[in-house]
ROLOLO-705810 format. One record per residue (C-alpha): residue number from 0; z, x, y. Coordinates in Angstrom, 1 decimal. Last residue first. Example, Ala and Ser with C-alpha at 12.3 -4.5 7.8 and 13.67 -1.06 7.14 Angstrom:
PT  pos      pz      px      py
PT    1     7.1    13.7    -1.1
PT    0     7.8    12.3    -4.5
// end
This chain:
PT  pos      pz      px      py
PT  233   -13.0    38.0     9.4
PT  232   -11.5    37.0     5.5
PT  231    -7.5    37.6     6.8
PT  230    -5.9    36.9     9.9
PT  229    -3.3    38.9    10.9
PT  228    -0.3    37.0    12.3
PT  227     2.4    36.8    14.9
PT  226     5.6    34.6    15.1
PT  225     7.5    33.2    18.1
PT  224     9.8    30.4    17.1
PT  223    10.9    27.8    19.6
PT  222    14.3    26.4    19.9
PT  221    14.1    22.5    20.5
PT  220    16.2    21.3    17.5
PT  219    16.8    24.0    14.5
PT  218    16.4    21.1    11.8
PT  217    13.0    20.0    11.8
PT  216    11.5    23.5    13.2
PT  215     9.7    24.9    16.1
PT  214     6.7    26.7    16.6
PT  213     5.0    29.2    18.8
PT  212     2.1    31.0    17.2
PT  211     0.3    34.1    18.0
PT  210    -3.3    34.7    16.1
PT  209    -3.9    38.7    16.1
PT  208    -7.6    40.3    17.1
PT  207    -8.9    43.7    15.6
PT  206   -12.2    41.4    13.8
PT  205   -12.0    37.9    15.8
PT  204   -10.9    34.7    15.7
PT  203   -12.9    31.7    16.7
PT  202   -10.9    29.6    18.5
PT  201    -9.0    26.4    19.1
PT  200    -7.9    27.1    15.4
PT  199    -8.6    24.8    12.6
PT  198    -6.2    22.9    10.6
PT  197    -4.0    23.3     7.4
PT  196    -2.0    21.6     5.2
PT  195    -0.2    22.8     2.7
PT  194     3.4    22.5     4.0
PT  193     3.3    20.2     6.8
PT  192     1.8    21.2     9.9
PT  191     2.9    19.2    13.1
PT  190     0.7    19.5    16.2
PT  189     1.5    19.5    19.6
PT  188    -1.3    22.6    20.6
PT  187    -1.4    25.2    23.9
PT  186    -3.8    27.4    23.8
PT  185    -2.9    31.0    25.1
PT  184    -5.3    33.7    25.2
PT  183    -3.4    37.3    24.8
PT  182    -3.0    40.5    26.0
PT  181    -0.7    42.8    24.3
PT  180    -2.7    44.1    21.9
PT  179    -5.9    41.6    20.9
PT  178    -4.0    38.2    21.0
PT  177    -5.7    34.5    20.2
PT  176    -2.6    32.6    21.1
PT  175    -1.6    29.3    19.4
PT  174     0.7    26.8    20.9
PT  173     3.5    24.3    20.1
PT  172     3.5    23.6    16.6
PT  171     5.9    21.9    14.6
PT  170     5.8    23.7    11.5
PT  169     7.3    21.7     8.1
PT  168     9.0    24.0     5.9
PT  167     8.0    25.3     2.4
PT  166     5.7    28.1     3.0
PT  165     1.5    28.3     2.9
PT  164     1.2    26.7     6.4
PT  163    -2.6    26.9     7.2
PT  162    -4.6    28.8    10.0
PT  161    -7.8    28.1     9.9
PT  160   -10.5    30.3    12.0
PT  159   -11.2    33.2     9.0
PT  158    -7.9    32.9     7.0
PT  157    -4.8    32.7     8.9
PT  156    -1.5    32.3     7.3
PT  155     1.8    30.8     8.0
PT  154     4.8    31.1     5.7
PT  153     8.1    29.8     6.8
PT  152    10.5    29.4     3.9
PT  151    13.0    26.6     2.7
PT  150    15.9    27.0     0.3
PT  149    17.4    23.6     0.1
PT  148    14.3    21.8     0.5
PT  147    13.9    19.4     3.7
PT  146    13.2    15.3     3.8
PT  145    12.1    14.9     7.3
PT  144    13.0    10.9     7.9
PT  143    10.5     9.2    10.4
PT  142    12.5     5.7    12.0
PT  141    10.3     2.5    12.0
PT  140    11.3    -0.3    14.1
PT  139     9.6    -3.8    12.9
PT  138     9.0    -6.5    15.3
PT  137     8.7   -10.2    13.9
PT  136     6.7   -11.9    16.9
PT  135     7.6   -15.5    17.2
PT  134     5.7   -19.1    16.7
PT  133     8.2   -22.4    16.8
PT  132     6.2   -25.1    14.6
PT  131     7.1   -28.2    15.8
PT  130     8.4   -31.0    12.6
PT  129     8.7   -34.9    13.2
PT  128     5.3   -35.4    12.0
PT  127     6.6   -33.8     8.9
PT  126     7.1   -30.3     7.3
PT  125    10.8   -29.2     7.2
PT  124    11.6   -26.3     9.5
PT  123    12.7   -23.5     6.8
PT  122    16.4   -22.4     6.1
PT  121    18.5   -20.1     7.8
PT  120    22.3   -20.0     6.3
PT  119    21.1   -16.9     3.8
PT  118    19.6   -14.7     6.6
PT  117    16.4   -14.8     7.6
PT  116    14.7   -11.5     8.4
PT  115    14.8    -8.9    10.9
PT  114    12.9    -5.7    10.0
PT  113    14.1    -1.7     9.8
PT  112    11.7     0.5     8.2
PT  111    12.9     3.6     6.8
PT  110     9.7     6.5     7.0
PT  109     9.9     9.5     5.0
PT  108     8.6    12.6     5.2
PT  107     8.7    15.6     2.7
PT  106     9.3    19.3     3.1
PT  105     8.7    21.3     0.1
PT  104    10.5    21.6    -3.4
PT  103    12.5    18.5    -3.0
PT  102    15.8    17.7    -4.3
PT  101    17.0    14.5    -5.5
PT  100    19.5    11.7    -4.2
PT   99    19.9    12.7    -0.7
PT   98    21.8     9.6     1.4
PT   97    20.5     8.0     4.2
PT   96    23.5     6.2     6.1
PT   95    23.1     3.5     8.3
PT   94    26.0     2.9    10.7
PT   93    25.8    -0.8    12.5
PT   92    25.9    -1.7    16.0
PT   91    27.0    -4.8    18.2
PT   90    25.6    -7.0    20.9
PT   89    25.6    -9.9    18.6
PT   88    26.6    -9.1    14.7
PT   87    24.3    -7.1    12.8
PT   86    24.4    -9.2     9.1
PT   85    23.3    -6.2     7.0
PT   84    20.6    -5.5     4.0
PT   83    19.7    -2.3     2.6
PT   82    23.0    -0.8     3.2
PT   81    22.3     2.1     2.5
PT   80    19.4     4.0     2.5
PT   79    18.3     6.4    -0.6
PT   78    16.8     9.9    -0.2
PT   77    14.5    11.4    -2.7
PT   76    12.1     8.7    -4.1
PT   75    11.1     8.1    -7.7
PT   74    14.2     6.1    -9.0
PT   73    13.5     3.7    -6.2
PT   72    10.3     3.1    -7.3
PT   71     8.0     4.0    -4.3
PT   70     6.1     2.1    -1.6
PT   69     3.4     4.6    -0.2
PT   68     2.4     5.7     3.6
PT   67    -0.5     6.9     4.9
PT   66    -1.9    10.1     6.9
PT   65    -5.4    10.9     5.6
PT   64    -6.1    12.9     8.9
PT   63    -3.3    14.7     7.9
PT   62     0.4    14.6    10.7
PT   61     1.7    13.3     7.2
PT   60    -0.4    13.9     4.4
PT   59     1.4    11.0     2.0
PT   58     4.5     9.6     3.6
PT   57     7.1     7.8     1.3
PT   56     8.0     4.4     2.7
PT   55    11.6     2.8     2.5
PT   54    12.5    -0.4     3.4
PT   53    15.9    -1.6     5.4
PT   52    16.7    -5.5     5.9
PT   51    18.3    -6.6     9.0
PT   50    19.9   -10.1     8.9
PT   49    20.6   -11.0    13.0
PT   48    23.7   -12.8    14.3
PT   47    22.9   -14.0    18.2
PT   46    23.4   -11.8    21.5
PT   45    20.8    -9.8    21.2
PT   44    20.0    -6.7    21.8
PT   43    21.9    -5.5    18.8
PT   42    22.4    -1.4    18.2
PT   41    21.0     0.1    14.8
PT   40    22.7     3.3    14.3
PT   39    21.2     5.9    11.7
PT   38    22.6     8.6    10.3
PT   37    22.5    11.7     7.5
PT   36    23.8    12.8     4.4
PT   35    24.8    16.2     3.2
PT   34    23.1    18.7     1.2
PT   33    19.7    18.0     0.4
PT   32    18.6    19.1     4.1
PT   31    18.1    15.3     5.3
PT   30    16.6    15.2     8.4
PT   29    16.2    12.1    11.4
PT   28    13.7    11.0    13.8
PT   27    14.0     7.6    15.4
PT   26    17.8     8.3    16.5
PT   25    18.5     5.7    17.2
PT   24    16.9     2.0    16.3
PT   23    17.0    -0.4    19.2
PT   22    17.6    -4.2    18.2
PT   21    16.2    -7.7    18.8
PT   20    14.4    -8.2    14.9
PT   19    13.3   -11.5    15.6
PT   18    13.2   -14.1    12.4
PT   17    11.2   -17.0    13.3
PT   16    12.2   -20.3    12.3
PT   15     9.1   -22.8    11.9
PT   14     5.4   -20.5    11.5
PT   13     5.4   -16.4    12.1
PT   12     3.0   -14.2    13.7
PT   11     2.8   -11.4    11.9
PT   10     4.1    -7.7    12.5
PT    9     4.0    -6.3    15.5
PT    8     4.9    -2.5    15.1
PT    7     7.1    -0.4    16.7
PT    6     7.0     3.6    15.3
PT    5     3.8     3.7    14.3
PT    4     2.6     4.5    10.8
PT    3     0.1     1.9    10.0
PT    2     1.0     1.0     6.4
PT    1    -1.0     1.3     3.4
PT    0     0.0     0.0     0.0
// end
């Protein structure tokens, strides 16, 4: 099953009671390192009782030009989110916590949709002359979850003009220098590369030149990472 991946999505239009999901979602991006668990609050914007319900979505080429997302057995994913279902009281919060269950060998993303739906006092308009038909928007909030390995390693490599991420660790690129000594061309890229992907460089690199990349990582927050390489094949 493919989803769009966006973060705040319309949904469907819906017939007799809608179900509005009136909430904010923080944070939207969140890591798991296999070790310890991690959170999400849902905060009400309403002031009525809402019945959240939590799904789960592995990514397949995130950041890929084939980007989509896959419903899983539960057995087969590597976090779990819990609770699945909550009553979120009116202008209140609820802690979600996303809990490793298996390791991963590479850096994975996930994506835990949050959705209002009816809870077990709502019922259906009945169908009639009598009956209007009250039409909503059901928004769904969808927070990305980095899934990392325990031991992960950062291994770009250049060969000819692609550069492609041959480690374990998701690299969220910032720019690319084309470098010969200490002068260099700077390009500057927002581009995540998961492990084994790859994409091509705003260049064409050249015999006696160096690539320079600034990245950052999932779970080091904003610091950037300088790193220069040699590209190979040229």
């Amino acid at each position: 099953m493919k989803i769009t991946a966006l973060y705040l999505i319309p949904i469907a239009l819906l017939m007799a009671v809608p179900a509005h999901a009136n909430l904010t979602v923080h944070p939207m991006r969140a890591a798991v390192d296999g070790k310890r668990a991690t959170q999400i609050r849902i905060y009400s914007q309403s002031t009525q009782p809402q019945y959240i319900q939590a799904t789960l979505r592995r990514i397949v080429d995130p950041a890929g030009a084939e980007e989509s997302e896959v419903e899983m057995e539960p057995s087969e994913a590597a976090i779990a989110v819990t609770p699945g279902k909550f009553a979120l009281a009116g202008g209140g919060n609820r802690l979600i916590r996303v809990i490793p269950l298996q390791p991963v060998l590479q850096e994975t993303a996930y994506r835990v949709y949050f959705e209002g739906v009816r809870g077990p006092e709502e019922t259906f308009a009945p169908e009639g002359e009598g009956a209007q038909a009250n039409i909503g928007v059901n928004l769904v909030w969808g927070a990305l979850v980095n899934v990392l390995p325990r031991d992960g390693t950062v291994l770009p490599a250049v060969h000819g003009s692609t550069l492609r991420n041959d480690g374990t660790l998701r690299l969220g690129i910032t720019s690319i220098a084309d470098c010969v000594g200490n002068r260099c061309t700077v390009h500057d890229v927002s581009r995540s590369l998961y492990p084994g992907s790859s994409l091509q460089l705003p260049f064409t690199a050249s015999p006696g030149h160096t690539v320079q990349l600034r990245y950052r990582l999932t779970n080091d927050g904003y610091r950037e990472h300088v790193q220069t390489v040699t590209p190979s094949d040229i």
